[in-house]
Steps between C-alpha positions, in 0.01 A plus 500: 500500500834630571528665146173672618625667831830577362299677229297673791780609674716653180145726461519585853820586513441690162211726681754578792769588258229707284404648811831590627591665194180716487601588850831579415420720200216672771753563700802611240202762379426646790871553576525672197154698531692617871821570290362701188258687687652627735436877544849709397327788431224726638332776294240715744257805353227659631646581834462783650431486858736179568850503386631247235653285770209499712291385202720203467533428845097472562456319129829233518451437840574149576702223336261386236425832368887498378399308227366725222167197391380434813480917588376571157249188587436622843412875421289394213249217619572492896356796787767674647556718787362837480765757510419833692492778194482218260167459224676208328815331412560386155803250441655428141747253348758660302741236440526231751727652704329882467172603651283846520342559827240783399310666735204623529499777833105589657484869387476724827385829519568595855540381842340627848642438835323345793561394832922522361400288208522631143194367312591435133244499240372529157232676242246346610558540884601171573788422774766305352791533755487605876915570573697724726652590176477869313571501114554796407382444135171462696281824600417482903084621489371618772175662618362171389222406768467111491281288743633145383857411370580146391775344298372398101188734630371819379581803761133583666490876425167688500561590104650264311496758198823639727738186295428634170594879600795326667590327159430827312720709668819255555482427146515908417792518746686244383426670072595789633834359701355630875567298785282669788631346855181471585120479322214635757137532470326700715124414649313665185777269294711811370793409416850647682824408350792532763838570353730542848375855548310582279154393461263548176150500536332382140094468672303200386686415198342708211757567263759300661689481175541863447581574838790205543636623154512856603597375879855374338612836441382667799666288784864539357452871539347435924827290543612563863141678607245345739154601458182371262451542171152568422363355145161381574360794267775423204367476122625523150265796508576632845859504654395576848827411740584562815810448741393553851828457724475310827474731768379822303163669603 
């Protein structure tokens, strides 16, 4: 009977040690895991709109996310917080101590103000930042006529046809390296492009291509005038300009 329990109690206290040891080795790996991945250094691309530190500060933002598995894990299976500007984040192991943070930015096309607030938003019309803020990257548009604004909603405007002439045109200005201050559309949706004082009228967007790439070397030569310069009737086949100055009869 005694050589029985003595036997029980060596396999007891064979389990604890077992157990210990598994423990130990648990806890000797995760030490490690802490030590090798810890982040040392941060690539970021893709950013445009946030600078490289901000990235980083909004991505690695709390103690855990120092250590380059458990962000890598995070960012890969987990929700995260949406990030104003932001489609998606992407995070990759280079090394164990390297990661790339790649974003992924909502493309905007313009913004218009209301009520103080600049209403971000994208192709499609949809609102995906209200902010005090003004990029100027970011077209203001205005004539717009909206009777419902909500954020991750599309603007309520009468036409909604107005977001693809929108797209249309920034993309030409930006091909053409034109930065208007300011993108209007007037009630019958022509289009007025407001470079401080000069203003060009292109009409309902026929031909918009010809006229922005003939529009590049007019306004260098109206540099210091005020006034509007009228394209609406511009063509490959008709080069009907006009420069009406601000104040003349």
């Amino acid at each position: 009977m005694r050589y029985r329990s003595h036997k029980r109690m060596l396999r007891k206290r064979g389990k604890w040690i077992a157990g210990a040891a598994v423990l130990l080795l648990l806890l000797l790996l995760c030490l490690a895991v802490v030590g090798i991945f810890r982040i040392r250094t941060v690539e970021v691309a893709g950013n445009n709109y946030y600078t490289e530190k901000e990235i980083k500060d909004m991505v690695i933002s709390d103690r855990y996310s120092a250590n380059s598995l458990y962000l890598y894990l995070k960012y890969r299976y987990f929700q995260t917080e949406e990030i104003p500007f932001v489609d998606k984040i992407e995070v990759s192991l280079l090394s164990a101590g390297k990661v790339r943070i790649r974003v992924y930015e909502k493309s905007l096309i313009g913004y218009a103000s209301y009520m103080g607030t600049n209403l971000y938003f994208d192709k499609d019309g949809i609102v995906v930042e209200s902010s005090s803020d003004i990029r100027e990257d970011v077209p203001e548009i205005t004539g717009l006529q909206f009777h419902s604004q909500s954020l991750y909603q599309r603007l309520g405007v009468k036409d909604d046809s107005v977001f693809s002439s929108i797209l249309n045109v920034t993309q030409l200005l930006q091909k053409n390296e034109l930065y208007p201050d300011q993108i209007e559309f007037k009630k019958n949706l022509d289009l007025l492009l407001h470079f401080e004082d000069v203003k060009v009228a292109l009409g309902k967007g026929e031909q918009l291509e010809e006229k922005i790439g003939r529009l590049r070397q007019f306004l260098p030569e109206l540099e210091g005038q005020s006034g509007t310069l009228h394209m609406e009737n511009y063509s490959e086949d008709s080069s009907m300009v006009s420069f009406k100055r601000d104040g003349a009869s």
